[in-house]
Backbone as XML, in Angstrom:
<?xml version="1.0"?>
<chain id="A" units="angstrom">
  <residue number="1" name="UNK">
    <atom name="N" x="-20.031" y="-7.239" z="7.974"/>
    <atom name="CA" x="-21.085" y="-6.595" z="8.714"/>
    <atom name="C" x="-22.270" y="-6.379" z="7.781"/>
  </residue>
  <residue number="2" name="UNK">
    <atom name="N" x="-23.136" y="-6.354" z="8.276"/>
    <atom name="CA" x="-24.347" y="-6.522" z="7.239"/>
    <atom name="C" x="-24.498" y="-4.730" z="7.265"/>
  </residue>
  <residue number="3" name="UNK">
    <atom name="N" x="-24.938" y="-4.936" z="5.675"/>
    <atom name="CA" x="-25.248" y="-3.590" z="4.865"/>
    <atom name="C" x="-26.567" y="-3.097" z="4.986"/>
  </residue>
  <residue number="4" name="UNK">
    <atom name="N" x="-26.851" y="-1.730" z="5.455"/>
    <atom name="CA" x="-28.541" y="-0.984" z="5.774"/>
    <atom name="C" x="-28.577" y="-0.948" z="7.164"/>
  </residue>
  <residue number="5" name="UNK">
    <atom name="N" x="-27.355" y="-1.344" z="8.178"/>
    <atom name="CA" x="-27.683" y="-0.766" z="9.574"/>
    <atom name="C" x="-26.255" y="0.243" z="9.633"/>
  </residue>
  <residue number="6" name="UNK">
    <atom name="N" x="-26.307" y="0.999" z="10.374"/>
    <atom name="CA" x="-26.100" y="2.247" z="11.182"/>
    <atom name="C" x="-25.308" y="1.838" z="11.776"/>
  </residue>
  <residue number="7" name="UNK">
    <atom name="N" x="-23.681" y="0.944" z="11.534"/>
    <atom name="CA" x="-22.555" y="0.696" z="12.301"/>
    <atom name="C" x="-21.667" y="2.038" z="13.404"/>
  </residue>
  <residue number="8" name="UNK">
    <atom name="N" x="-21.900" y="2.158" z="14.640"/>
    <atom name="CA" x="-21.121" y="2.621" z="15.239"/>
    <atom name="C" x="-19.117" y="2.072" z="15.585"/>
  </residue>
  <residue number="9" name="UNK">
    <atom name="N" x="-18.770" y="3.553" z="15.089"/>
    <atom name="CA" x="-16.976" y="2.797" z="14.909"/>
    <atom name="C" x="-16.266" y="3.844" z="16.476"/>
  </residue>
  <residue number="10" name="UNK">
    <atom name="N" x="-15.806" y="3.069" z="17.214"/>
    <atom name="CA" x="-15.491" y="3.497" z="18.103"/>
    <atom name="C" x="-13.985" y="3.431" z="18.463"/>
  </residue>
  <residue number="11" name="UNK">
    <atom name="N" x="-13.020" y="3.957" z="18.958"/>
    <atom name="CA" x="-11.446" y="3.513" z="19.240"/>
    <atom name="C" x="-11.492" y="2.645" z="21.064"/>
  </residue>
  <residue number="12" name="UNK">
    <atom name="N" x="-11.207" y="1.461" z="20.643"/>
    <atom name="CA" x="-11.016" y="0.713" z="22.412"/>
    <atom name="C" x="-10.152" y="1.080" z="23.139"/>
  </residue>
  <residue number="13" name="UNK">
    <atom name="N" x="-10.025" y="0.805" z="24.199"/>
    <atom name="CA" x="-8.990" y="0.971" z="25.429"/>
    <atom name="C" x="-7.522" y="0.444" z="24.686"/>
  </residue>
  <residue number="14" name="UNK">
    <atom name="N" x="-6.550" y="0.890" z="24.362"/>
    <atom name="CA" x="-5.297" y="0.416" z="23.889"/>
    <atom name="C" x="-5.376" y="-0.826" z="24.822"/>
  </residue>
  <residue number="15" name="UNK">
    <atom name="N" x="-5.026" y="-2.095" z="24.176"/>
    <atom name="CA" x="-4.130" y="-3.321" z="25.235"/>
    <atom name="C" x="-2.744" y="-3.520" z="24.462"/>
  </residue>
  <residue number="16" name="UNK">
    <atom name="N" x="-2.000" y="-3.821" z="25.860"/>
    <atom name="CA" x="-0.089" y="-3.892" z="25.666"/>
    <atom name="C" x="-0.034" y="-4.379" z="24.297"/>
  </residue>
  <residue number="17" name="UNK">
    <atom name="N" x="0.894" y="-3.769" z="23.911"/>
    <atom name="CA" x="1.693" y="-4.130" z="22.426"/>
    <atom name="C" x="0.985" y="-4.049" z="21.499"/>
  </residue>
  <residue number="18" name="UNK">
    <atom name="N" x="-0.052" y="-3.545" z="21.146"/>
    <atom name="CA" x="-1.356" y="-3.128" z="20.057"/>
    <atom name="C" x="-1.348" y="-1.988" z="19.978"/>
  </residue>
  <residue number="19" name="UNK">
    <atom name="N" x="-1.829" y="-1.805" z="18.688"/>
    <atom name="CA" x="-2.510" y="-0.131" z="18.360"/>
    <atom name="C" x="-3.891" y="-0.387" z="18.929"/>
  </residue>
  <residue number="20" name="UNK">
    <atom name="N" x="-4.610" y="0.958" z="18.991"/>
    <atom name="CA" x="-5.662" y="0.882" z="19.511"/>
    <atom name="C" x="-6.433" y="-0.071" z="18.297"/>
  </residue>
  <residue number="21" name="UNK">
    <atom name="N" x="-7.538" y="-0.640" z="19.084"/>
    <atom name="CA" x="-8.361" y="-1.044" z="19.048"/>
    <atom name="C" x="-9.865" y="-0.480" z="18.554"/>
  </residue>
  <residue number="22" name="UNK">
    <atom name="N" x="-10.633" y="-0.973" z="17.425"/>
    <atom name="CA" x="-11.865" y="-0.676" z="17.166"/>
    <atom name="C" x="-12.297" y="-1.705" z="17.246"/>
  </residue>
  <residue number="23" name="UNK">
    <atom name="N" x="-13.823" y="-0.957" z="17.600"/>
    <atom name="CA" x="-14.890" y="-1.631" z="18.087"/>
    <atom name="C" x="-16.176" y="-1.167" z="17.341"/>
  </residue>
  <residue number="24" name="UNK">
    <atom name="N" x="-16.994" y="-1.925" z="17.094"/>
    <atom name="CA" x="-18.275" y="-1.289" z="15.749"/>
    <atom name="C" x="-19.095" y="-2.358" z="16.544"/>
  </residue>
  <residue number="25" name="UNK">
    <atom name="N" x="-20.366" y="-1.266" z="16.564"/>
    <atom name="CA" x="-21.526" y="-1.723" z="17.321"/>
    <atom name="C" x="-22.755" y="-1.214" z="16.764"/>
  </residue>
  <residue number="26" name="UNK">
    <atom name="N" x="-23.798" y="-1.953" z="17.160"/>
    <atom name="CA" x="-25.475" y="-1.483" z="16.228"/>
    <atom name="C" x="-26.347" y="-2.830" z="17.057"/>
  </residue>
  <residue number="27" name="UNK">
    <atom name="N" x="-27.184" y="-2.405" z="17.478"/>
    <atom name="CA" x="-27.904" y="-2.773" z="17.955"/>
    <atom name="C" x="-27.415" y="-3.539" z="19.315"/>
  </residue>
  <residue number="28" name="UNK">
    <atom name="N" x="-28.127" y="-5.215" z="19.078"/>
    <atom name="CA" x="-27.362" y="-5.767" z="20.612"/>
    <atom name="C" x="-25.755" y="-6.681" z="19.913"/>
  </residue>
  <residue number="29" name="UNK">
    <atom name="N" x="-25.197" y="-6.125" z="18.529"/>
    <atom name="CA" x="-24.203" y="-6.374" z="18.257"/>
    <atom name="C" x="-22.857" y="-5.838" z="18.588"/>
  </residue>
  <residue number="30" name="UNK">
    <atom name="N" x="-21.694" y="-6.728" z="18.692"/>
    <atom name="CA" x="-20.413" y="-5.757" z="18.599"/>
    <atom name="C" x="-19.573" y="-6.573" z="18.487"/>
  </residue>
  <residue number="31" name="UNK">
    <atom name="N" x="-18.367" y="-6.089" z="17.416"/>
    <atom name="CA" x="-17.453" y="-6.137" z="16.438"/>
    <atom name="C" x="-16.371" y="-5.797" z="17.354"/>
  </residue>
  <residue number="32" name="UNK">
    <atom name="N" x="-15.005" y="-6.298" z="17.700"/>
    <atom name="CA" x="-14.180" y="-5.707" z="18.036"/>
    <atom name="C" x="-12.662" y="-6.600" z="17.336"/>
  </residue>
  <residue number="33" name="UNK">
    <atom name="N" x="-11.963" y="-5.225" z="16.203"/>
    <atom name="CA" x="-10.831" y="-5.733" z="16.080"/>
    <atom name="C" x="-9.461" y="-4.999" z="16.166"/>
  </residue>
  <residue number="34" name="UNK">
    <atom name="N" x="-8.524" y="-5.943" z="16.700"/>
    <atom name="CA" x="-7.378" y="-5.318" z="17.391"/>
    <atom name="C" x="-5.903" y="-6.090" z="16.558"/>
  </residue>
  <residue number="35" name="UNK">
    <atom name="N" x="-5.007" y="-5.296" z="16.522"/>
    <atom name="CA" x="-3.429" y="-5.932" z="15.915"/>
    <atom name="C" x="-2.806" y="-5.225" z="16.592"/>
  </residue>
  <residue number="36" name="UNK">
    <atom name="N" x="-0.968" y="-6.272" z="16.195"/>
    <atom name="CA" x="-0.268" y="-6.033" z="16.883"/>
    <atom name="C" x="0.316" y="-5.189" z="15.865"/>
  </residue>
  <residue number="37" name="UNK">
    <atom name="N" x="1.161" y="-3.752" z="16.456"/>
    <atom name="CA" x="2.436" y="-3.152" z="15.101"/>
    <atom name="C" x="3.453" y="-4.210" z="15.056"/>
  </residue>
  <residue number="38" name="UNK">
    <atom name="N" x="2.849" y="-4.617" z="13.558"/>
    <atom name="CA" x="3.823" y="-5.495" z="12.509"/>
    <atom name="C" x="4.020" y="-5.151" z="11.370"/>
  </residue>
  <residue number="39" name="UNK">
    <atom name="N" x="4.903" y="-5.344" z="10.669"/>
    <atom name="CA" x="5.087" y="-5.429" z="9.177"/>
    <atom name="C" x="3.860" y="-6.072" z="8.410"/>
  </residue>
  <residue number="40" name="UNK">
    <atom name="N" x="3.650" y="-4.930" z="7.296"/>
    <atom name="CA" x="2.071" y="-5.562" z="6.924"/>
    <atom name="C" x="1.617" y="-7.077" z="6.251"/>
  </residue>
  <residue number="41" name="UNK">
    <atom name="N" x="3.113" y="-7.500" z="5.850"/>
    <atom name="CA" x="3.017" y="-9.034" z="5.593"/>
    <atom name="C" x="2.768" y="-9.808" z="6.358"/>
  </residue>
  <residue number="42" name="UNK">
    <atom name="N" x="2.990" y="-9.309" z="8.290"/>
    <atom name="CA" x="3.021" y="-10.415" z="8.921"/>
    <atom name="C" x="2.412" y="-9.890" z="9.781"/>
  </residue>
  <residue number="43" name="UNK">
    <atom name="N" x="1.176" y="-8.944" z="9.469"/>
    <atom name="CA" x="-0.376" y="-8.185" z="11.143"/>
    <atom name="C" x="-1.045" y="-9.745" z="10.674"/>
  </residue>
  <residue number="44" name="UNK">
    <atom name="N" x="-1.506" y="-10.169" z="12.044"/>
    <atom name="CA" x="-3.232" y="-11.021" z="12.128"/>
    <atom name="C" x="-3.892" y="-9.930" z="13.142"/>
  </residue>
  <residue number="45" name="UNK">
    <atom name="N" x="-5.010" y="-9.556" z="12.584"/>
    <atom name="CA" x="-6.274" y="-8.753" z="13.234"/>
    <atom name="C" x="-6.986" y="-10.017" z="14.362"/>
  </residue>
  <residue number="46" name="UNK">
    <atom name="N" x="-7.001" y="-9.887" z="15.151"/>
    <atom name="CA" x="-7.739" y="-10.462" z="16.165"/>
    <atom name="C" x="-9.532" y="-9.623" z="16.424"/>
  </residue>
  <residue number="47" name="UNK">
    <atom name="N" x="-10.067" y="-10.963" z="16.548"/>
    <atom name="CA" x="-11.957" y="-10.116" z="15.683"/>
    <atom name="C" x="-12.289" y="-11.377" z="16.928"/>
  </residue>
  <residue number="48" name="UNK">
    <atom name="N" x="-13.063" y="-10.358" z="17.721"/>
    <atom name="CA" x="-14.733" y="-10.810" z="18.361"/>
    <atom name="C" x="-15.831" y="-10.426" z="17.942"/>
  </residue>
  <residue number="49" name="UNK">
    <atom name="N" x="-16.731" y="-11.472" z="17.893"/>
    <atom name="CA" x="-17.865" y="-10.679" z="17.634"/>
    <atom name="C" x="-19.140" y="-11.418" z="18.359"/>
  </residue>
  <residue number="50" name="UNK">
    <atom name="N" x="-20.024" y="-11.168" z="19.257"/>
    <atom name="CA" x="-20.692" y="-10.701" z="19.618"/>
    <atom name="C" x="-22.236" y="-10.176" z="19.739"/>
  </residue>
  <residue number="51" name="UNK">
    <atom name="N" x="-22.898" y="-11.058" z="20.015"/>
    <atom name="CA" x="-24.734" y="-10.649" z="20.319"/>
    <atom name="C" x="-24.762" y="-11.488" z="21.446"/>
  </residue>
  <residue number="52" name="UNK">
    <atom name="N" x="-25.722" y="-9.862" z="21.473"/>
    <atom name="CA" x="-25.959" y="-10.324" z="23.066"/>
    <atom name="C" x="-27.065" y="-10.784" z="23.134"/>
  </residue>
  <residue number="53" name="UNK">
    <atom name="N" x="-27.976" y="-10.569" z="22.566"/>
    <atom name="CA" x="-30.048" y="-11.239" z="22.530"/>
    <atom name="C" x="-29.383" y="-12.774" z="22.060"/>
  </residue>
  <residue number="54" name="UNK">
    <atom name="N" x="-29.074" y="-13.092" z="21.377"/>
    <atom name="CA" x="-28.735" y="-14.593" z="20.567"/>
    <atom name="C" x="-27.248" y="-15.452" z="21.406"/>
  </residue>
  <residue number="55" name="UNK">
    <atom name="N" x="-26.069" y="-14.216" z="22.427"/>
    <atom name="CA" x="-25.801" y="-15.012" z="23.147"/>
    <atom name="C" x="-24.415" y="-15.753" z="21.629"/>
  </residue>
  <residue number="56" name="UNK">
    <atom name="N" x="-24.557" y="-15.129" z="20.626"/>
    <atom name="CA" x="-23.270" y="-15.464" z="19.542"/>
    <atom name="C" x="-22.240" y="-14.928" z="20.366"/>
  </residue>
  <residue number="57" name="UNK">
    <atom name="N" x="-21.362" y="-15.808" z="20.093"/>
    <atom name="CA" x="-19.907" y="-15.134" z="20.251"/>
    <atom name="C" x="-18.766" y="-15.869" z="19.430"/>
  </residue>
  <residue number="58" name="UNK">
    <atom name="N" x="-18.406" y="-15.137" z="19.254"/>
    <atom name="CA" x="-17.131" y="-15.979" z="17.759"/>
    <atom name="C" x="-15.771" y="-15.378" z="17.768"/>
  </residue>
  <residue number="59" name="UNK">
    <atom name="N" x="-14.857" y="-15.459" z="18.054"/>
    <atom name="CA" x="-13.365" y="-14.765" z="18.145"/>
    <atom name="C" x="-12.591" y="-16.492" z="16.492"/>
  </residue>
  <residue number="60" name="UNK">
    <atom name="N" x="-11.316" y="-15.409" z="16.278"/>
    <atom name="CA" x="-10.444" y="-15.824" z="15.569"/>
    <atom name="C" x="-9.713" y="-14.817" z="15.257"/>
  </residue>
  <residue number="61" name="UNK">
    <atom name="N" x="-8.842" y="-15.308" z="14.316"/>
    <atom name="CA" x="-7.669" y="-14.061" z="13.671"/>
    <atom name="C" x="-7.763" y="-14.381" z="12.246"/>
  </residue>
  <residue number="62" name="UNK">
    <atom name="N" x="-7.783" y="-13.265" z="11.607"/>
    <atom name="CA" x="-7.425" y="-12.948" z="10.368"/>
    <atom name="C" x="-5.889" y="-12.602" z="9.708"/>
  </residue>
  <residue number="63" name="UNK">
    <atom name="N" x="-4.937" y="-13.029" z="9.014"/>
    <atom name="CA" x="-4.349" y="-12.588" z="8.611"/>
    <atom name="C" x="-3.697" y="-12.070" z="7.643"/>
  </residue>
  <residue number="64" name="UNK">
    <atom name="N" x="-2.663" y="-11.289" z="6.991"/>
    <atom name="CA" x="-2.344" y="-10.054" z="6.024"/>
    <atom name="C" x="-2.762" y="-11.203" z="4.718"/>
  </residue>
  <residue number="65" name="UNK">
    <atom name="N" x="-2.900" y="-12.140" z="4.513"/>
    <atom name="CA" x="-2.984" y="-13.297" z="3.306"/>
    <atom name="C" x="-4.995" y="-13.145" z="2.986"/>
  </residue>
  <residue number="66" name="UNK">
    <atom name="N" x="-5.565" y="-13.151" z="4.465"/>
    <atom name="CA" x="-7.212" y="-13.003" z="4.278"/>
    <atom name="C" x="-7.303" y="-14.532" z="5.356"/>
  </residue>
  <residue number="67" name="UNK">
    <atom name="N" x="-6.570" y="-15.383" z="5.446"/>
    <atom name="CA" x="-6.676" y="-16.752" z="5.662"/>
    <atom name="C" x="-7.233" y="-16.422" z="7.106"/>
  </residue>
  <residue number="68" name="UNK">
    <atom name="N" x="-8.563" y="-17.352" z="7.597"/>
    <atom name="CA" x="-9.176" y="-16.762" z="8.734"/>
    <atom name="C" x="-8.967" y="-18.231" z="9.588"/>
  </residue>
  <residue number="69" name="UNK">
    <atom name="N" x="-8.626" y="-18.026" z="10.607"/>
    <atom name="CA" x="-8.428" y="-19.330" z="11.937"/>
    <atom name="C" x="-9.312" y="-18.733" z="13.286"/>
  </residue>
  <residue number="70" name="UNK">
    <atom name="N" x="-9.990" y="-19.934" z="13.925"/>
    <atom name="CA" x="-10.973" y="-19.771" z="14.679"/>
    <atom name="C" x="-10.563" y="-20.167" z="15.904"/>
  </residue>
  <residue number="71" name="UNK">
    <atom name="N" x="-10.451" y="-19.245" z="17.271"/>
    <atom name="CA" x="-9.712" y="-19.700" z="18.266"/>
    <atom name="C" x="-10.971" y="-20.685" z="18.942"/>
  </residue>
  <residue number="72" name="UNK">
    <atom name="N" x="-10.632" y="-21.456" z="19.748"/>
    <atom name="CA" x="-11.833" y="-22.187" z="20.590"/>
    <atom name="C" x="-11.449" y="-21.628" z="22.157"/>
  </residue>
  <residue number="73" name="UNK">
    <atom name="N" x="-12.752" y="-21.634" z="22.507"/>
    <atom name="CA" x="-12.580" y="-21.223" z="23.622"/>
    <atom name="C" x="-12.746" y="-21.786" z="24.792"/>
  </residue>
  <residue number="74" name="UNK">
    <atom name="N" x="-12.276" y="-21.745" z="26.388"/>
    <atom name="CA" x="-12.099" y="-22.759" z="26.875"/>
    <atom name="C" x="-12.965" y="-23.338" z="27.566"/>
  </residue>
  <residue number="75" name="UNK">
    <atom name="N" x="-12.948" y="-24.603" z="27.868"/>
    <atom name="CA" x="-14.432" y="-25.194" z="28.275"/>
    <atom name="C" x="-14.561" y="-25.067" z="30.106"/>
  </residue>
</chain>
C-alpha cells in the first residue's frame, strides 16, 4: 500500500470457514484480505484489490512462504 495516505482498516462480513476479513480503503481504493484457520505453514491470504476511478482490479493469493499466484478471472 503506498506510504503518506491515510489507510482505513476495517473488519468484513465473516465468509464460511474464514476468520474475519479486512478490508483497507483510502480514497477510490480498496484492499481486501481474507484466510482460512490454518496452521501457519499452510494460511494463503486471499487479496483483492481494487480502484474504482481506473476500474483496476487484481485478486490472487499469497502464501505462508510470500510466493504470490494470480487468479484470472472469468471471461
Amino acid at each position: 500500500m503506498p506510504l503518506g495516505l491515510n489507510w482505513r482498516e476495517e473488519l468484513a462480513p465473516e465468509m464460511p470457514f474464514h476468520l474475519p476479513s479486512y478490508r483497507y480503503t483510502v480514497e477510490d481504493w480498496a484492499v481486501m484480505v481474507s484466510y482460512q484457520f490454518l496452521a501457519p505453514k499452510l494460511v494463503v491470504y486471499e487479496v483483492v484489490i481494487a480502484g474504482e476511478v481506473t476500474r483496476f482490479h487484481w485478486q490472487g493469493e499469497v502464501d505462508a512462504a510470500g510466493r504470490v499466484g494470480e487468479k484470472v478471472a472469468p471471461s
